[in-house]
VORO-324320 format. One record per residue (C-alpha): residue in one letter; x, y, z. Coordinates in steps of 0.02 Angstrom, whole numbers, plus 32768, in hexadecimal, padded with zeros to 4 digits. Layout:
<sites>
SITE tiba    u    v    w
SITE    A    X    Y    Z
...
</sites>
This chain:
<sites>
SITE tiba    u    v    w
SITE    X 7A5E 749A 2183
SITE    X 7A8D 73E3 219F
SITE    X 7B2D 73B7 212F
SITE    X 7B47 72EF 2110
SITE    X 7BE7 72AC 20D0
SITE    X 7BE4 71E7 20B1
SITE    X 7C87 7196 20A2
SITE    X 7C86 70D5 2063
SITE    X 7D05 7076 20C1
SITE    X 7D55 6FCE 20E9
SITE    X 7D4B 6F10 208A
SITE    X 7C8D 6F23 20B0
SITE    X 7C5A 6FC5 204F
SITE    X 7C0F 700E 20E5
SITE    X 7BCE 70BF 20EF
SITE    X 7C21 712E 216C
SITE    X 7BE3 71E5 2186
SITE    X 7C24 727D 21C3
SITE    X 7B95 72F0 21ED
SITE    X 7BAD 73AC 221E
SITE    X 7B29 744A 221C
SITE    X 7B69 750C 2210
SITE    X 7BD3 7504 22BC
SITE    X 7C31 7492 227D
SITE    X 7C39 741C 22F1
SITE    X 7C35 735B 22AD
SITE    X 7BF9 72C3 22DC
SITE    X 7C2C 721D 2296
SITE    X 7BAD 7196 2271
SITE    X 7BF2 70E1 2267
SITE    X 7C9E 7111 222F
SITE    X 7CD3 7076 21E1
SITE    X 7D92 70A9 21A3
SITE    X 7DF6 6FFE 219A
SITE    X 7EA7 703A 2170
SITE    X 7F18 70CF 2162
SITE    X 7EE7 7104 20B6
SITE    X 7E29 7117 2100
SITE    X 7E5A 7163 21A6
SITE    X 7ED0 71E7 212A
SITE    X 7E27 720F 20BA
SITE    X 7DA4 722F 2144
SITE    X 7E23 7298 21AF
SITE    X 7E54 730D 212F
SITE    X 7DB1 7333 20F6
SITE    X 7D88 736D 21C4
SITE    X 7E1C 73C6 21BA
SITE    X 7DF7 7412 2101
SITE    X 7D5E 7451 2145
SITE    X 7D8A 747F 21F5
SITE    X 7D0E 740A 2239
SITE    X 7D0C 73ED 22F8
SITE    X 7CE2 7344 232B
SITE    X 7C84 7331 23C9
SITE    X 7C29 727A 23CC
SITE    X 7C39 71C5 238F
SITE    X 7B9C 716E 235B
SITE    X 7B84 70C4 2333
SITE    X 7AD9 708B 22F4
SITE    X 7B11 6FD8 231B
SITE    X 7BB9 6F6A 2353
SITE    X 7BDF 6F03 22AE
SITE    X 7C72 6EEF 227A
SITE    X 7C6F 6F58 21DD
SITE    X 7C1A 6FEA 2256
SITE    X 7CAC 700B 22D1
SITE    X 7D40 6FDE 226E
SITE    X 7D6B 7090 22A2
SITE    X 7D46 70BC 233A
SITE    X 7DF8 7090 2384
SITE    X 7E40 7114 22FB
SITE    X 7DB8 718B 233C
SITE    X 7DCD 7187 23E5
SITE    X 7E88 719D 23D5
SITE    X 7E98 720F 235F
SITE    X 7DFE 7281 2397
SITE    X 7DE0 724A 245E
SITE    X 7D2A 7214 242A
SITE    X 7CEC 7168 248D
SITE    X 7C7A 7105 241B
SITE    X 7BCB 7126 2459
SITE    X 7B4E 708A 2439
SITE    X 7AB5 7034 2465
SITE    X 7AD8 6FCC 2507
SITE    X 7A7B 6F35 24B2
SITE    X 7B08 6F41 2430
SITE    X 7B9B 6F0D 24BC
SITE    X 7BA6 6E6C 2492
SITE    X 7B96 6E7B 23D5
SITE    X 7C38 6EF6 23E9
SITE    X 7C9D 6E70 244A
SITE    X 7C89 6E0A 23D0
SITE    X 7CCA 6E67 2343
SITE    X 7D89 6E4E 234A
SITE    X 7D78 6D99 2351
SITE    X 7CF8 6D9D 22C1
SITE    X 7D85 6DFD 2277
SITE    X 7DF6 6D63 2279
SITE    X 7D89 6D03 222C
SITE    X 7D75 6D4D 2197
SITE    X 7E29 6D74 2186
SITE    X 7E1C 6E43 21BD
SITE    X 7E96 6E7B 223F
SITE    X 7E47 6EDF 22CE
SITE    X 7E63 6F09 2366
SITE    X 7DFC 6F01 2400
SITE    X 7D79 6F97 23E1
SITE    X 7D7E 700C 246C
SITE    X 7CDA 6FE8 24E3
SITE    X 7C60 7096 250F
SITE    X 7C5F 70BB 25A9
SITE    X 7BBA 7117 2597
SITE    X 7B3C 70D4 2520
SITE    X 7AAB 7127 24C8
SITE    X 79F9 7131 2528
SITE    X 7979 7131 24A0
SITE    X 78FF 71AE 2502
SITE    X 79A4 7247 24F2
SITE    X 79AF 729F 244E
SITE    X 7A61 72A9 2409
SITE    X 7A9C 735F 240F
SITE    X 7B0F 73A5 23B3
SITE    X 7B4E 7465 2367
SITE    X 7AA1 74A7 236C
SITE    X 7A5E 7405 2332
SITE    X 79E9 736B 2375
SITE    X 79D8 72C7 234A
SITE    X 7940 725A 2381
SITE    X 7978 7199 23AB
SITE    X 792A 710E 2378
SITE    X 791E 7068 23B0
SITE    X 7932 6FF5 2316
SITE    X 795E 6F3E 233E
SITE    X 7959 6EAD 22C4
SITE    X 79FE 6EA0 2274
SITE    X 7A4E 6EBF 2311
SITE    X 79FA 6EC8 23D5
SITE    X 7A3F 6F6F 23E6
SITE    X 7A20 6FBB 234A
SITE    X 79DA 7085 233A
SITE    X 79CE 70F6 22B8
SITE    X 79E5 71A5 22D2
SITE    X 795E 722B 228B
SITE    X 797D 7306 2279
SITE    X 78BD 7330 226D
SITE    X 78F3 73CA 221A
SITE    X 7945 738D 216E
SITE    X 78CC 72EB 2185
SITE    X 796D 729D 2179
SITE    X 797F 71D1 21C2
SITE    X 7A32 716E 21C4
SITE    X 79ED 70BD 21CA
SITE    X 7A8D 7058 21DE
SITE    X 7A72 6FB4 21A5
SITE    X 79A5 6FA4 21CC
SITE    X 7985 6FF2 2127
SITE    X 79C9 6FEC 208C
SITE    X 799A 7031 1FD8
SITE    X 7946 6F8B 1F7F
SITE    X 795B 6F27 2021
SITE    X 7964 6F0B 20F6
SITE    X 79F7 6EE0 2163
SITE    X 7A2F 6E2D 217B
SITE    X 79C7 6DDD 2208
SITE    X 7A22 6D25 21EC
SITE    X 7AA7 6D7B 2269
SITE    X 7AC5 6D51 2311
SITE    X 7A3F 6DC9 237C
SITE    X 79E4 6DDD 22E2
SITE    X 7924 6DB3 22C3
SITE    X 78C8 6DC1 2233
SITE    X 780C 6E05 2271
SITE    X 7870 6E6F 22EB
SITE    X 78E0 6ECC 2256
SITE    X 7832 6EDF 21F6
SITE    X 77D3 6F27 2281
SITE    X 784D 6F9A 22AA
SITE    X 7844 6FDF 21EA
SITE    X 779E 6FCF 21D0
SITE    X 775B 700B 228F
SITE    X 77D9 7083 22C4
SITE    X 7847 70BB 21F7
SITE    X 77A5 70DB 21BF
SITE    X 774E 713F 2237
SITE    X 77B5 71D2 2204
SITE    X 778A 723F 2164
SITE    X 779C 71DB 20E0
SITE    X 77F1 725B 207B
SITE    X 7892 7245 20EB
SITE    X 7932 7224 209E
SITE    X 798F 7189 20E0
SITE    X 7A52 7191 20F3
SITE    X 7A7C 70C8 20F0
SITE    X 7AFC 704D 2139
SITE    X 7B28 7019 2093
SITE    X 7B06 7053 1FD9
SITE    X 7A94 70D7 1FA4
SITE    X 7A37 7161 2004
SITE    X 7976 714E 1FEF
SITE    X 78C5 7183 2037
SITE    X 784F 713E 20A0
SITE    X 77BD 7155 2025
SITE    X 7830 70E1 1FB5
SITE    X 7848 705B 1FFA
SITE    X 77A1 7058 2041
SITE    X 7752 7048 1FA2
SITE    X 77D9 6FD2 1F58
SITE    X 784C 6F6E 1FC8
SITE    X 7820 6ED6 1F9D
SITE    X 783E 6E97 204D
SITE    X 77E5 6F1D 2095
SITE    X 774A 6EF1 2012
SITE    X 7760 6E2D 204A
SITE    X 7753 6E4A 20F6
SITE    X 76CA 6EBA 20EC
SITE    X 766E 6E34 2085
SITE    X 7671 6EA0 1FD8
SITE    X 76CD 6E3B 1F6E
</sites>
């Protein structure tokens, strides 16, 4: 049984998730821990429940995304692992830092980066990938066919969509990847999101108002 911890870090209120199944072994999903405090809080809970972590996703390169995969990789030997369409977005992110008055070091780069057609594997678990762009060029979501279970990042959010005003971001491309690729799967899926609330496919289907405007409903 897939077990989903959420964790709401950093100055942006981002959703990071720890996510384990009955081996025990972990993954982490966008940890976004900013400072000591956070780092403190989502170790102790892996070591409170004698997780094993064994990969480093990142459904995209902002900022607010990878704010902890330096901690991660040091503390737990785990290399961020990325869409390769992402790169530049992550290079980016320490000097973004600066500019909104954050400190942060360089990120660490992947030196292997996720290939949409492989399945992430994990315990005696599978995720399917899948290739979400819009807010970002790299953007995926990752999807366990078992729990219907999706973690959306930032594409999808309860009540709303990811930001598209971004740098690599585009507003028809964010929509079809909901609308076209979100919503081929069964609607009564549960969606674990970058930021705020969890929700479901069939919601925001019939009530995201951006979803409805694009789609010509409203």
């Amino acid at each position: 049984m897939l077990q989903v911890k959420k964790f709401t870090f950093n100055p942006f209120q981002e959703n990071t998730y720890l996510v384990w199944d009955h081996t025990l072994e972990c993954i982490f999903i966008d940890p976004g821990c900013y400072n000591q405090e956070e780092e403190n809080e989502l170790s102790a809970f892996i070591e409170k429940n004698k997780l094993m972590p064994v990969l480093n996703l990142n459904t995209h390169a902002h900022i607010d995304h990878v704010m902890g995969n330096r901690f991660i990789k040091e503390k737990y030997g785990l290399e961020p692992r990325m869409h390769e369409a992402d790169l530049r977005t992550l290079k980016a992110a320490a000097p973004y830092a600066v500019l909104v008055g954050l400190r942060m070091d360089d990120p660490p780069i992947p030196t292997s980066f996720i290939d949409v057609s492989q399945p992430i594997q994990f315990g005696q678990t599978s995720f399917s990938i899948l290739f979400t762009p819009g807010h970002s060029p790299g953007h995926v979501s990752f999807y366990h066919d078992n729990s219907k279970t999706l973690f959306s990042g930032d594409v999808l959010f309860q009540g709303g969509v990811g930001r598209f005003d971004l740098p690599g971001g585009h507003y028809e491309t964010l929509m079809n990847s909901i609308t076209q690729v979100l919503f081929s799967l069964p609607m009564e899926t549960k969606v674990y999101c970058g930021h705020g609330n969890e929700t479901s496919l069939l919601k925001e289907k019939e009530s995201n108002p951006f979803v409805l405007e694009f789609v010509g409903k409203l």
